[in-house]
N, C-alpha and C positions, 0 to 999 in steps of 0.2 A: 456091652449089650444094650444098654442106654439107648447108645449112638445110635446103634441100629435099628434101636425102634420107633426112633425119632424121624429115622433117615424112611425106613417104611411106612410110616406115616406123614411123609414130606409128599413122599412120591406116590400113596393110596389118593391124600390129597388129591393133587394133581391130575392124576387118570379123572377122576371123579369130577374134577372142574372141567376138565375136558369133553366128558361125555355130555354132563350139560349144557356147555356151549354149543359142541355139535348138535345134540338136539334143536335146541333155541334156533340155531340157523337152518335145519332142517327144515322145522316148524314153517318159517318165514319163506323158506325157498319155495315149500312144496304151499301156502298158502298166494304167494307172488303168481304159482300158476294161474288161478283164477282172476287175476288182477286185471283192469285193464290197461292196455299200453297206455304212455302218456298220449295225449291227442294236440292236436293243431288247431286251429280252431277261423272262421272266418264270416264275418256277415255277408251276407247277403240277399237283397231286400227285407224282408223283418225279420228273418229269422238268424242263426247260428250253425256254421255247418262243418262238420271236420272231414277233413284233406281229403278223404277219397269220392264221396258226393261233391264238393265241392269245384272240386276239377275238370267236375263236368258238367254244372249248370248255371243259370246265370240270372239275373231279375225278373224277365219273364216270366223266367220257368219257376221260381218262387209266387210270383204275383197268381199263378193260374191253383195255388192253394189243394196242389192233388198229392195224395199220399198213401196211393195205393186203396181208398177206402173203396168196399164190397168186392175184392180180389179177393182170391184165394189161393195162397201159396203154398207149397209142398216142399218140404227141405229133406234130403237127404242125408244122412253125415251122420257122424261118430259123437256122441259124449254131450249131452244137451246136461250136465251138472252142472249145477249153478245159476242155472237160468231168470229164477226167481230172487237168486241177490244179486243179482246182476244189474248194475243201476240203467245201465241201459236196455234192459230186454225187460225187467220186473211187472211192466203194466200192457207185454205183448198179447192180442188176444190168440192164445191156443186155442184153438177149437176142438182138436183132439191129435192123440200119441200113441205111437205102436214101437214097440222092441221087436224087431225082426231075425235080432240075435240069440237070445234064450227064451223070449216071449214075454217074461218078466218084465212088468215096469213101477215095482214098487218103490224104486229108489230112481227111477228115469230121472228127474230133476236134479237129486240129490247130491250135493257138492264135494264131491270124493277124490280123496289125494291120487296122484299117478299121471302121468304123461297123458295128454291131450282127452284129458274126460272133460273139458269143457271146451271141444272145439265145433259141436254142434250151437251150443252158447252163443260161442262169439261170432260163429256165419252168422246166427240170428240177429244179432246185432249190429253185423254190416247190411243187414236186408232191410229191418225194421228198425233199430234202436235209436231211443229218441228220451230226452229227458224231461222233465216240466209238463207242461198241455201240447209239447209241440213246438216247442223254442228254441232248444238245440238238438240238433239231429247229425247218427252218424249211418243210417240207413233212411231211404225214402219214403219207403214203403212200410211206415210206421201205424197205417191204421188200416193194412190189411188184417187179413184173416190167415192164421197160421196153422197147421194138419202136419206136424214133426215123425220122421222115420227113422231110428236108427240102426244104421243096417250093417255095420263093420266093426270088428272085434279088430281096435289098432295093436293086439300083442301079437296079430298074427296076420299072414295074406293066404286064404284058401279058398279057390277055386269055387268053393261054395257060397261065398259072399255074393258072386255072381246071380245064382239065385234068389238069394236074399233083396237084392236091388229088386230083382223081377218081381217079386211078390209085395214089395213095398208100393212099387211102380203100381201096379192095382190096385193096390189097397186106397193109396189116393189118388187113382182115376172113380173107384166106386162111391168115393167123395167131390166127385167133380171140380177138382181145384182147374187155376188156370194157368198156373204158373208150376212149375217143376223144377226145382232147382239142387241140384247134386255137388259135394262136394267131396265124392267117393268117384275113384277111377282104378283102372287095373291094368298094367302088362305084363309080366310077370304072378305066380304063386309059388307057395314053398312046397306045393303039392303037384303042381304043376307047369310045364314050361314051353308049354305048345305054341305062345303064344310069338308072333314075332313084329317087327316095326312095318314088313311088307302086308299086315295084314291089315294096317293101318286103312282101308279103303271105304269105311264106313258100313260092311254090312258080312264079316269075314269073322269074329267075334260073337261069342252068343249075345252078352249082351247088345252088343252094336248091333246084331240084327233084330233084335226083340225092341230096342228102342226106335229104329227106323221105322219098324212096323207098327208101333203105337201111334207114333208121328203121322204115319199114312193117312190111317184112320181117324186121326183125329188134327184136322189142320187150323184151327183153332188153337192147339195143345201149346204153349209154348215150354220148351227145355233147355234151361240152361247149364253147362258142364263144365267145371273147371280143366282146364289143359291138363293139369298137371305139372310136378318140381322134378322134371327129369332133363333138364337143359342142361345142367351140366355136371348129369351122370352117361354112361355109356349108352342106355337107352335113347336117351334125346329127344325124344319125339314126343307127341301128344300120347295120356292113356285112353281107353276105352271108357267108355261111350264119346270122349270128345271130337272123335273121328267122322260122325255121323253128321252128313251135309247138312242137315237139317235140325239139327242142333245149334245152337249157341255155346260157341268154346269159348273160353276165358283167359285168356294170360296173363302175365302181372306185367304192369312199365316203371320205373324208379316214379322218384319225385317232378323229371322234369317232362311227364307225361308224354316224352316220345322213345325213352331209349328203354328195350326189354331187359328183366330185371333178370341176372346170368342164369335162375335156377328156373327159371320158365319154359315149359314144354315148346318146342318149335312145332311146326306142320309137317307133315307127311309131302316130300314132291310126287310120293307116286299114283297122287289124283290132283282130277283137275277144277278142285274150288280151295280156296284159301282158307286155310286155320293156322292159328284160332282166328276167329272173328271177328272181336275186338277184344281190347285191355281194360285194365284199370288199376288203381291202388292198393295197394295194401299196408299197413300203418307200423312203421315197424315200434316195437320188437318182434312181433306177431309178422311170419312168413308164410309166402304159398300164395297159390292160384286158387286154396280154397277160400280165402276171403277176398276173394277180388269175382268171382264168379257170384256172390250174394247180391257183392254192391251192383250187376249188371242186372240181378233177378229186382232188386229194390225199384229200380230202373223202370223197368220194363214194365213192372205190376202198376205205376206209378201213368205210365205211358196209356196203360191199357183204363185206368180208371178213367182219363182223359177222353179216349174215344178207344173204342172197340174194331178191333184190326184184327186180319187173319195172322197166323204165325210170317208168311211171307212178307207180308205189309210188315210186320214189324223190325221182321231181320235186315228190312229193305231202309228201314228209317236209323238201324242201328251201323248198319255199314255207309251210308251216304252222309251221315255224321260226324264221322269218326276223324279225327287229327290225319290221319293218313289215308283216308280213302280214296285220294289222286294216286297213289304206288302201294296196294296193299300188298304185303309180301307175310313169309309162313315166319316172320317174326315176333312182328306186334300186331297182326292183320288188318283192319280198318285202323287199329288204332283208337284211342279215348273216344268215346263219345260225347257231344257237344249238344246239349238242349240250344242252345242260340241258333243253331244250324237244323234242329228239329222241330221247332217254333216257326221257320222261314219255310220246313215243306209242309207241315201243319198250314200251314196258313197258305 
């Protein structure tokens, strides 16, 4: 009898050392999501920049000291938790925040355990984020003006999201921002499946047509839209709204900024302008076209603080830049863009 209550108290033990392990690692796993990836890091003329800005500018474009100030930028995206310990996002100016999905934004910042609640966070961070006065920087566009929307519940894809983009969409055009940047797209819902790859044509989608039509109206407006991680699922193709000519699509390229990264949305052949766009980085462990679509927003905000361009002029300076804009193909489409190359039409 002894034995046995020794032996169940061997193995009560046990279960018991167990479960607090597992927690411990829980703990660390689910706090690792908020973390940021390690980074890379590179000078160039005084400042410090990681791999995915870096890739794309050069002493000039340091020297000319622009960083998005009196822009206003508009972010799209899911799960802005964290944003305030976030060493690189902590001293972004917000100017204001709307939940699009329950309306609620008593906890909008607030750092909460679960798959991809801080993936609005870290676009912000690839758009703006910046450490010090200004010293090291892993978005460009670190002293614009930020106006955050969150408009996608990631437990779920319903048709209604679609909405939610549209009202968002107004919400910061009634704030006059100048930059629009989304890291939400759609082809597919689990409520709905009307949708298909031929309808890829930029104005066949509600939203696709609702944002061409904002675009009309407004040609100043610039929008930038990630492709999409459907390269190498059955879909393949770019999601919606990044379809839309007059958008800026986004795809990711590995490290050696010309070869597309496998899980990157391809272009539609069945129109005739090339998507996406252009490319950029994205830092792993962190995947997706959603953080490569901010770093082109950071970009851009950054371009326009510079001098003041229509949407066309800009797309005009982002594709004639680009590593591959001698064969843009529905790959990597211009390809990286290069301030050394935007400094020479500048000038």
């Amino acid at each position: 009898m002894k034995t046995l209550k020794l032996l169940i108290t061997i193995i009560s033990g046990i279960l018991l050392l167990s479960v607090i392990t597992l927690s411990i690692i829980g703990y660390f796993l689910t706090r690792n999501e908020f973390s940021d990836p390690p980074e890379h890091y590179l000078s160039i003329g005084n400042r410090i920049y990681t791999t995915a800005p870096a890739m794309m500018i050069d002493e000039s474009y340091d020297s000319l000291d622009i960083s998005g100030r009196g822009i206003k930028i508009g972010v799209l995206d899911t799960g802005f938790g964290g944003l305030w310990q976030r060493s690189w996002t902590k001293k972004m100016n917000v100017v204001a925040y709307a939940d699009f999905v329950d309306g609620d934004t008593t906890d909008f910042f607030r750092q909460k355990p679960g798959r991809e609640r801080d993936h609005g966070a870290y676009s912000c961070a690839c758009i703006g984020g910046y450490l010090s006065s200004g010293d090291t920087i892993k978005g460009l566009a670190w002293n614009a003006k930020y106006y955050l929307a969150e408009i996608d519940d990631f437990d779920s894809e319903l048709r209604i999201e679609e909405d939610r983009m549209m009202n968002a969409i107004r919400w910061l055009l009634s704030h006059n921002v100048d930059v629009i940047t989304s890291s939400c797209g759609y082809t597919v819902y689990d409520d709905y499946d009307g949708y298909t790859v031929s309808m890829l044509d930029g104005h066949s989608s509600r939203i696709s047509q609702f944002v061409d039509s904002v675009l009309q109206v407004n040609p100043n407006l610039i929008f930038i839209q990630s492709m999409g991680n459907e390269g190498d699922k059955p879909w393949r193709y770019s999601i919606f709204p990044a379809d839309v000519r007059e958008v800026i699509s986004v795809g990711a390229i590995e490290s050696d900024g010309t070869t597309r990264t496998s899980y990157s949305s391809i272009g539609y052949r069945g129109v005739n302008y090339i998507k996406p766009d252009v490319c950029a980085y994205a830092q792993p462990p962190r995947r997706g076209t959603s953080y490569t679509a901010p770093v082109i927003a950071g970009l851009c905000a950054s371009l326009l603080e510079y001098k003041r361009m229509s949407r066309n002029e800009l797309i005009n300076l982002l594709h004639t830049s680009g590593l591959n804009n001698s064969a843009p193909n529905r790959e990597i489409g211009y390809g990286l863009p290069q301030t050394s190359q935007i400094s020479l039409l500048f000038n």
